[in-house]
PABATI-904771 format. One record per residue (C-alpha): residue in one letter; x, y, z. Coordinates in pm, 1 decimal. Each point is the difference from the previous one (the first is absolute). Example, Ala and Ser with C-alpha at 12.3 -4.5 7.8 and 13.67 -1.06 7.14 Angstrom:
PABATI-904771
A, 1230.0, -450.0, 780.0 $
S, 137.0, 344.0, -66.0 $
end
This chain:
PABATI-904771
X, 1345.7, 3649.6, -60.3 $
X, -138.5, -43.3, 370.8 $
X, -250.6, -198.7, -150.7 $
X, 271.1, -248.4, -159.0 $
X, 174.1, -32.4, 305.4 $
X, -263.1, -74.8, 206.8 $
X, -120.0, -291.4, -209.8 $
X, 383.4, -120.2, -20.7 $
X, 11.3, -69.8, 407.5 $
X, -342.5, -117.4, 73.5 $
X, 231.6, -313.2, 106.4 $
X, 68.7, 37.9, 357.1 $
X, 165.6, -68.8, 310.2 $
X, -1.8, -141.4, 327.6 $
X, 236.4, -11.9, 341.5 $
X, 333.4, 188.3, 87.6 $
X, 255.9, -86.1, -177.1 $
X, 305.7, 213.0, -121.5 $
X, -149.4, 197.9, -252.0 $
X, 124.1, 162.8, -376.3 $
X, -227.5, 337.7, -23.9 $
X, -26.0, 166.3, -339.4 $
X, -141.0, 383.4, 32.4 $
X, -200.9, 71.6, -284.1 $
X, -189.5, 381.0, 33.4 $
X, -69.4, -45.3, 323.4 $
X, -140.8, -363.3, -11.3 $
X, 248.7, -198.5, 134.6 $
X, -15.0, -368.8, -89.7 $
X, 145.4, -304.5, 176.8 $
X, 113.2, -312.9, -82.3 $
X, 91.2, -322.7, 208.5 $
X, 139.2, -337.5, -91.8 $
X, 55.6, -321.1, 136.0 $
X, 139.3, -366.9, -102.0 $
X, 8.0, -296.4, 216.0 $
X, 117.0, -377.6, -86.0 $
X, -9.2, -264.7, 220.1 $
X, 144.2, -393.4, 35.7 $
X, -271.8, -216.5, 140.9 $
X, 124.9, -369.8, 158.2 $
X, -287.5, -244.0, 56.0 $
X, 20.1, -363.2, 152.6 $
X, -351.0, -108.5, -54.5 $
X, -275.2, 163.1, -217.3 $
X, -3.9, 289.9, -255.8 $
X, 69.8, 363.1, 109.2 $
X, 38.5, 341.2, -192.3 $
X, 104.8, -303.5, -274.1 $
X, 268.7, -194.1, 222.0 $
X, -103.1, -321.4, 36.9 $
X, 291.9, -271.4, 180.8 $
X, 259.8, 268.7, -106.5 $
X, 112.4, 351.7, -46.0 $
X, -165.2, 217.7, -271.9 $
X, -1.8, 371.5, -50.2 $
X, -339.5, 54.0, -112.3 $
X, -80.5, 260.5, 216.7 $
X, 101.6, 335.1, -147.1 $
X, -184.4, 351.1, 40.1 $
X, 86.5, 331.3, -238.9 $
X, -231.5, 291.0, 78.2 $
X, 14.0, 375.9, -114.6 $
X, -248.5, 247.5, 121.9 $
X, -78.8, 357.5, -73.3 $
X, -122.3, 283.5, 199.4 $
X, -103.5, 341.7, -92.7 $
X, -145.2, 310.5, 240.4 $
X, -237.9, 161.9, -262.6 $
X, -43.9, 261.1, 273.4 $
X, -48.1, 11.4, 386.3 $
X, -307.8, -189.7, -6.8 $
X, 56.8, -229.3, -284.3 $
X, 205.5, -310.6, -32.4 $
X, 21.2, -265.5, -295.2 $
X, 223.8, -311.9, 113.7 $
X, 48.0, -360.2, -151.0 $
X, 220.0, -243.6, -54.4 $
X, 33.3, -309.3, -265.4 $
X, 184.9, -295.8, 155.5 $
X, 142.1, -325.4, -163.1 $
X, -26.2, -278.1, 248.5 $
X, 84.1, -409.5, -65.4 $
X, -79.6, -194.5, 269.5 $
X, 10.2, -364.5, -103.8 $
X, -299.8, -141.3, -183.9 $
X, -235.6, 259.8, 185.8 $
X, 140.1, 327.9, -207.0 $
X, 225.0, -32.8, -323.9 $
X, 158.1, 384.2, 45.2 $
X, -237.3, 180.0, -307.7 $
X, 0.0, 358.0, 87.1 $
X, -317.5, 102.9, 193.9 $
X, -188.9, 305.2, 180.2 $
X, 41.1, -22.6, 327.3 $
X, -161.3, 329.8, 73.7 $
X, -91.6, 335.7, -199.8 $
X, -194.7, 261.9, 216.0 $
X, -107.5, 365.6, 30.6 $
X, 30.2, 130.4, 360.5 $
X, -230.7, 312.7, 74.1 $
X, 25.7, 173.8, 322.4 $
X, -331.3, 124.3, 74.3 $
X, 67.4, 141.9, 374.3 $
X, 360.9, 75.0, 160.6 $
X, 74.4, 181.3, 322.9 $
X, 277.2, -125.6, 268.1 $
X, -302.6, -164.8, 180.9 $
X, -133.6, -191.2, -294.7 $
X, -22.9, -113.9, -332.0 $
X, -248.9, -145.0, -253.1 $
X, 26.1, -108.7, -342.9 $
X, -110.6, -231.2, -279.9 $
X, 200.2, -284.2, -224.1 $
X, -113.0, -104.2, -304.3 $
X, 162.7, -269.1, -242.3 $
X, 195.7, -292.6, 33.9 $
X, 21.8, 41.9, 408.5 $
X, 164.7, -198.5, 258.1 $
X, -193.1, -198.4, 255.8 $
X, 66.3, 127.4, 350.6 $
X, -22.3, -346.4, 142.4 $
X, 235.7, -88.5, 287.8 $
X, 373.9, 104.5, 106.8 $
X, 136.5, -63.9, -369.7 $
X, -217.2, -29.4, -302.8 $
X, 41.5, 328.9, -111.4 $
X, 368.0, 14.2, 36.0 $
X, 36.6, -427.1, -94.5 $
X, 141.6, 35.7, -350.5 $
X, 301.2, 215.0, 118.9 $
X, 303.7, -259.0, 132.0 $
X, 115.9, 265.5, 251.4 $
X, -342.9, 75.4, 159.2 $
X, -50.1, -365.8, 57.8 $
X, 63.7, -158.2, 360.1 $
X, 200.5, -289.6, -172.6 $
X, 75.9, -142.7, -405.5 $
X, -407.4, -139.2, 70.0 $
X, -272.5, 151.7, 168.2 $
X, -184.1, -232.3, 239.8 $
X, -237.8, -197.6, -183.8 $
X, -244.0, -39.3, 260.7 $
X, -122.5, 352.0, -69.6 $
X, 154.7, 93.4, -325.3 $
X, -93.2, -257.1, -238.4 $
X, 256.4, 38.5, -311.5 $
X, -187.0, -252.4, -169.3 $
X, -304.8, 242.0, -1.0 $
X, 266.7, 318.8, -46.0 $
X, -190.0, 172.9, -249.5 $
X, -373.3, -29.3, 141.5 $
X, 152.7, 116.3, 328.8 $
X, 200.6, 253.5, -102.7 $
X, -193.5, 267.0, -204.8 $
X, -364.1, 110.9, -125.0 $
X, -103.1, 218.9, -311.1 $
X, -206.8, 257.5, 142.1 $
X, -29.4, 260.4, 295.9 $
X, 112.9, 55.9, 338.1 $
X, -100.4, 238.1, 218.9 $
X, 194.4, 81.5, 340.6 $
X, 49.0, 230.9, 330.7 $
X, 311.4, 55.2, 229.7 $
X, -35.8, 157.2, 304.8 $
X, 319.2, 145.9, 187.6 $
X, -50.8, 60.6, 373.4 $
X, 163.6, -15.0, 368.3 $
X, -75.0, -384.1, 48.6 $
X, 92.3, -86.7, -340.7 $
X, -69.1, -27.4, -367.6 $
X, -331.1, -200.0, -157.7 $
X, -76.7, -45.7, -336.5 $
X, -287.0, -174.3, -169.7 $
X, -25.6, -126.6, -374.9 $
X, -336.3, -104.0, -225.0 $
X, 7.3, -105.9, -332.0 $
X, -174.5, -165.9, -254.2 $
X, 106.1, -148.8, -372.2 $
X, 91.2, -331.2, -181.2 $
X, 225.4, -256.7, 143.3 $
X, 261.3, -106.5, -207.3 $
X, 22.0, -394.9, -74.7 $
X, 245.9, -209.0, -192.7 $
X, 60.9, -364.1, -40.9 $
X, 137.8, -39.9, 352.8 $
X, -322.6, 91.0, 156.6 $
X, -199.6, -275.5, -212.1 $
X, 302.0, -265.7, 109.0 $
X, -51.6, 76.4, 401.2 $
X, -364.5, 23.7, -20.4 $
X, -147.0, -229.1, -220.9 $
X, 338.2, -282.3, 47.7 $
X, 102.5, 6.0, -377.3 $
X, -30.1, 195.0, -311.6 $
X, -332.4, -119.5, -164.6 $
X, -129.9, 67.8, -340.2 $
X, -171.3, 359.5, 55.6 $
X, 93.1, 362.5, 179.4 $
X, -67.6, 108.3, 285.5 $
X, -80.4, 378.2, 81.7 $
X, -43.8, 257.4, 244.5 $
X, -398.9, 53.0, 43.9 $
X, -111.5, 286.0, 86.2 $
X, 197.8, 309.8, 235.2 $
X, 254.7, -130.1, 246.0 $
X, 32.6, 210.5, 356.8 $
X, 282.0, 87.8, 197.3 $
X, 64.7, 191.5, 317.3 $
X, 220.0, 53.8, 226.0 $
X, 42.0, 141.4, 357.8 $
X, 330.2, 84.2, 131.5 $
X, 143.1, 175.9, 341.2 $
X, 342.8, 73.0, 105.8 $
X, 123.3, 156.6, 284.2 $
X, 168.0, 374.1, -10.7 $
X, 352.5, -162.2, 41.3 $
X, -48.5, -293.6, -250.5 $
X, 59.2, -250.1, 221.4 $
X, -336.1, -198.5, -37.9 $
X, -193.2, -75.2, -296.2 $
X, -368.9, -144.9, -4.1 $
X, -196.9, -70.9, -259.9 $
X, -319.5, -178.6, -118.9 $
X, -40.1, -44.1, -419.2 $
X, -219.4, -212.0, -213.1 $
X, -95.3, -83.0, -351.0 $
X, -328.8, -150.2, -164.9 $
X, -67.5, -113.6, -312.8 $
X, -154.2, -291.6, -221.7 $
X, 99.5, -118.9, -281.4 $
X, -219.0, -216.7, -296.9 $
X, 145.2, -313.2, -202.2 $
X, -96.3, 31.5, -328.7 $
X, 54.8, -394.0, -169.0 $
X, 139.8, -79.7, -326.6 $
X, -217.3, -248.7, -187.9 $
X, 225.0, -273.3, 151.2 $
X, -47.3, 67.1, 352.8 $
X, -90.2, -231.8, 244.3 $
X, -87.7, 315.7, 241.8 $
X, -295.9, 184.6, -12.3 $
X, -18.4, 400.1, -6.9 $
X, 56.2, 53.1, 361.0 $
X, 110.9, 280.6, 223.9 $
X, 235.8, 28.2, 254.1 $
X, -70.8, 275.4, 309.2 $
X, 268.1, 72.0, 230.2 $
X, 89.0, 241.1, 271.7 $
X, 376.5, 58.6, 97.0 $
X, 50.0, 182.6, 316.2 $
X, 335.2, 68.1, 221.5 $
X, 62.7, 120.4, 357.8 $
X, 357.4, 130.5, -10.7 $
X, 220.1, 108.5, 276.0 $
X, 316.4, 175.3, 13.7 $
X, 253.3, 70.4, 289.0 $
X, 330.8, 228.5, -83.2 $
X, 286.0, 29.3, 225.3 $
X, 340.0, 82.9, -72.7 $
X, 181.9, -267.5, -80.4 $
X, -312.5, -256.1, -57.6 $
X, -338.6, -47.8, -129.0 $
X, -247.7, -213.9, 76.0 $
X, -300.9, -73.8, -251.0 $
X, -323.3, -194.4, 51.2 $
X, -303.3, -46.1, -288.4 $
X, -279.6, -218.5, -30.9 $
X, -232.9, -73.2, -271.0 $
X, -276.7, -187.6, -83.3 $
X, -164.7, -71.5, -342.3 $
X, -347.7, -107.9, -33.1 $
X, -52.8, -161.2, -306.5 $
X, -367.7, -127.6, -167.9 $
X, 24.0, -176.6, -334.6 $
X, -346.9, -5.8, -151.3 $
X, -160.3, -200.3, -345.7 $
X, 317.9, -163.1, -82.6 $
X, -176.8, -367.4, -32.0 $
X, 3.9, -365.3, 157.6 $
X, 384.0, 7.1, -165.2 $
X, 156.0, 242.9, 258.4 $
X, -40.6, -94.1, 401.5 $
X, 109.2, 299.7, 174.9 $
X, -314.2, 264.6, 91.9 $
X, 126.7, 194.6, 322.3 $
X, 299.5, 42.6, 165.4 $
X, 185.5, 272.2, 162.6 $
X, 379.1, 30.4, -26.4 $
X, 138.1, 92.7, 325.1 $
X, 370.9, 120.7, 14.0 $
X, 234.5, 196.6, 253.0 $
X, 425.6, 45.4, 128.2 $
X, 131.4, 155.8, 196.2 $
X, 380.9, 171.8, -107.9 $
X, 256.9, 184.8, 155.0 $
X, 331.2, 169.1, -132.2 $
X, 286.5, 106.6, 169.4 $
X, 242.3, 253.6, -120.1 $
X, 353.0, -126.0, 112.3 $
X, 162.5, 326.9, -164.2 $
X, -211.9, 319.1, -235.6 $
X, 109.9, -294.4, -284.9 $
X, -60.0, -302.7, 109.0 $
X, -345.3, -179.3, 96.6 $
X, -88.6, -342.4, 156.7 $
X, -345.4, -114.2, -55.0 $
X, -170.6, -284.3, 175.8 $
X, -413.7, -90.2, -115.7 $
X, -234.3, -285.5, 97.8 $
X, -319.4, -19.2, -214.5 $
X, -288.2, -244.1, -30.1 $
X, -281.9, -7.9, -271.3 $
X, -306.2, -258.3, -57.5 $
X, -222.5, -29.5, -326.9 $
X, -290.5, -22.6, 313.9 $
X, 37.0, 148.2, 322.4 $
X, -235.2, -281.1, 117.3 $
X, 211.6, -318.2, -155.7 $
X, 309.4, 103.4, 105.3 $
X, 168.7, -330.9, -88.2 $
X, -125.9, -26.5, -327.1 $
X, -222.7, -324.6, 15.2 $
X, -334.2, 133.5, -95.0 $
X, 135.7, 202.6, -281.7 $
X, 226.7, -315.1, -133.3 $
X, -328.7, -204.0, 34.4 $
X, -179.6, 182.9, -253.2 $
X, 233.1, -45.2, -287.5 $
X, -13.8, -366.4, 78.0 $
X, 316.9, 13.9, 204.2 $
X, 226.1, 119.0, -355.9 $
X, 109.8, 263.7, 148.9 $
X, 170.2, -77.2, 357.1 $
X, -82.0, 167.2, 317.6 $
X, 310.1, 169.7, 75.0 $
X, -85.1, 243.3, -329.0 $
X, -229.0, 184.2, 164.0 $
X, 193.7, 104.4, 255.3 $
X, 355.1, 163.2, 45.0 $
X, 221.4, 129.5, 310.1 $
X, 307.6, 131.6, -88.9 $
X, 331.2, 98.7, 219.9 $
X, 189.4, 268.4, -204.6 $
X, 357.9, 165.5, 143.8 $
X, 131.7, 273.1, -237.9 $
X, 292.6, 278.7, -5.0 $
X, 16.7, 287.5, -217.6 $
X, 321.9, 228.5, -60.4 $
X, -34.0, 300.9, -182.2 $
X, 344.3, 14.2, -184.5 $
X, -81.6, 397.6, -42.0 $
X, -310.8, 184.0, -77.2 $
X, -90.7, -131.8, -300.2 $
X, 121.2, -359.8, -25.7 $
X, -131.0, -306.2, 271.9 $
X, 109.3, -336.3, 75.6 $
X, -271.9, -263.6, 186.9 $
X, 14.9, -361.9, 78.3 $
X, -246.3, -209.0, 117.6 $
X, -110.9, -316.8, 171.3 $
X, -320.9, -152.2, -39.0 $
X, -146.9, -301.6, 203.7 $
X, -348.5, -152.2, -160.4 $
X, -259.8, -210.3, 203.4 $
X, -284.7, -21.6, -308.7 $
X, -18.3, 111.9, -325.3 $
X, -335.9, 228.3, -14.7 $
X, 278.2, 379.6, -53.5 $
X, 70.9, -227.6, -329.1 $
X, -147.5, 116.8, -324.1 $
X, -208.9, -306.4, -127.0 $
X, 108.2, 167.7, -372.6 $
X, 389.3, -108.5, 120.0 $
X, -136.6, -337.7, 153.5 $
X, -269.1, -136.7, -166.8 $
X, 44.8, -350.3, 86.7 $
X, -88.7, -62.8, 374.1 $
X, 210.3, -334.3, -29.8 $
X, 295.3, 179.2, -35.6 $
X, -45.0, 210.0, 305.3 $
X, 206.5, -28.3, 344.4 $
X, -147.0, 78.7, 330.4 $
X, 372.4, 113.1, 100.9 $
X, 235.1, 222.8, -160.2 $
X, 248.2, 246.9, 0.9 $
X, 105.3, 344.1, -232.2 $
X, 322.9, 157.3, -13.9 $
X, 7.8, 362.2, -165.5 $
X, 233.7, 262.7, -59.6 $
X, -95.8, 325.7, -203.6 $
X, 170.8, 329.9, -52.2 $
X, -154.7, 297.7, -155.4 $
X, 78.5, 312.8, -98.3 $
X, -148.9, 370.7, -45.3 $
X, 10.5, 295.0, -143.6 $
end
């Protein structure tokens, strides 16, 4: 019978939500839900599928599963359903599935190894970005957390190995791991700048680490995380590419300060990116993405949060105004889309534990946070535009 159950929850949780716990012989298993639909106004442009309008094609239903096998033993996961405009159409996927084993545990430290479908540690949020309430506002910023690249960011099928270490100046805690990046359509579309005849794959084991310290009171966070990986294009007959690779590095230096009432959160990230064997057809070969904001929230009561965030991101930290990079496709695709700045004011209310109004203000100076799958004709694009969003979401 153990053996049934067992298999039955090897979908898992994550985060700290109210919780619905089910004893079963001593194994106690939990499970955690979420739903989340927003209304997304656009002047200019498409976004999250509003394009010179309101649409509400940005809706998030997750359920995830946790079971404590024994002390040293935990199997999590969690399926979510997510539509987000052209980019995701809401099919049920696995966001995560893993097997926790605590190797070494004492009040002074602890080590252990993940295997499965694992979360990246990269940054403030990735590993928490799919859950509405664990989110700094209805989007994450898109300098760092590229939703148009969710699913290579987010996860890796393989292992993770990692240390915590508890102590009078603070807690540190280190993460390695190793597996197979996970790429969809999305990735091809912001990579290669459309969806040509062919695949493209992860090549080879992606890395990911992570180093983290916090201070004994909690007050200050810093951390330094990266990812590597390459991936190979493998053409359909049709193709006009060749079977190149793309090699890129993702890293992010994250900072954290807590006070009572406010928070104040810094990252910044650059992405080196080297497309190789792809043919006189495409004309980018090097470039590194550089993004950063900076973000602050202030809680006005223990319900109600203002949040204020400037970020800036650039397709090349060393073209900044998009000239060189607009050059090389023969000046189709304008400058100002490989750049974007973005002014976003935001207010969350949590109604009650488990259900959460936000609103939201965007103000866009480029298009480059766009998803070329939502925009793919750069004539249509608008250097300057605006988003309205409201969202509530509830859990269980």
């Amino acid at each position: 019978m153990h053996r049934y159950l067992r298999a039955l929850v090897s979908f898992l949780a994550l985060g700290h939500p109210p919780a619905v716990a089910l004893e079963f012989q001593q194994e106690r298993i939990r499970v955690h839900g979420f739903a989340s639909q927003a209304a997304v106004n656009t002047n200019a442009n498409q976004y999250y599928g509003a394009r010179r309008g309101t649409a509400l094609d940005f809706t998030e239903i997750g359920v995830n599963a946790s079971v404590q096998l024994d002390p040293d033993l935990l199997l999590s996961g969690q399926l979510l359903a997510r539509r987000a405009g052209e980019m995701y159409d809401g099919s049920p996927s696995l966001d995560f599935a893993v097997a926790d084993l605590t190797l070494v545990s004492s009040p002074q430290r602890r080590f252990g190894v993940r295997a499965g479908r694992i979360k990246n540690p990269l940054g403030l949020y990735n590993e928490t970005r799919d859950v509405p309430f664990t989110r700094p506002g209805i989007f994450l910023p898109q300098s760092v957390y590229y939703d148009k690249v969710r699913n290579l960011m987010l996860s890796s099928d393989g292992l993770m190995f990692y240390g915590e270490s508890y102590g009078e100046i603070g807690h540190l805690s280190l993460t390695l791991g190793g597996g197979r990046a996970v790429i969809d359509e999305n990735v091809e579309w912001a990579y290669l700048g459309d969806d040509f005849d062919g695949k493209l794959e992860a090549e080879g084991t992606s890395w990911v680490a992570s180093l983290w310290y916090t201070t004994q009171t909690e007050d200050i966070k810093l951390g330094l995380s990266g990812f590597v990986s390459t991936m190979a294009f493998d053409p359909g007959a049709n193709s006009v590419l060749g079977a190149g690779s793309i090699d890129f590095l993702d890293w992010i230096a994250s900072f954290q300060y807590n006070a009572q009432d406010w928070t104040l959160s810094a990252e910044y990230s650059r992405v080196p990116l080297k497309w190789k064997d792809f043919g006189p057809f495409f004309p980018f070969h090097e470039e590194t993405i550089e993004g950063y904001y900076l973000q602050g929230a202030y809680r006005l009561h223990a319900n109600l949060e203002l949040m204020l965030r400037y970020e800036e991101d650039f397709a090349d930290r060393k073209d900044r105004d998009g000239s060189r990079s607009s050059a090389l496709t023969g000046g189709i695709t304008p400058p100002f889309d490989f750049y974007s700045k973005i002014w976003t004011l935001g207010m969350r209310w949590d109604i009650n534990p488990s259900l959460m109004f936000r609103v939201e203000y965007q103000r866009h100076q480029g298009t480059f946070a766009l998803s070329i799958r939502e925009n793919p004709d750069p004539n249509a694009l608008e250097e300057d535009w605006n988003v309205f969003a409201a969202s509530i979401s509830i859990r269980f």
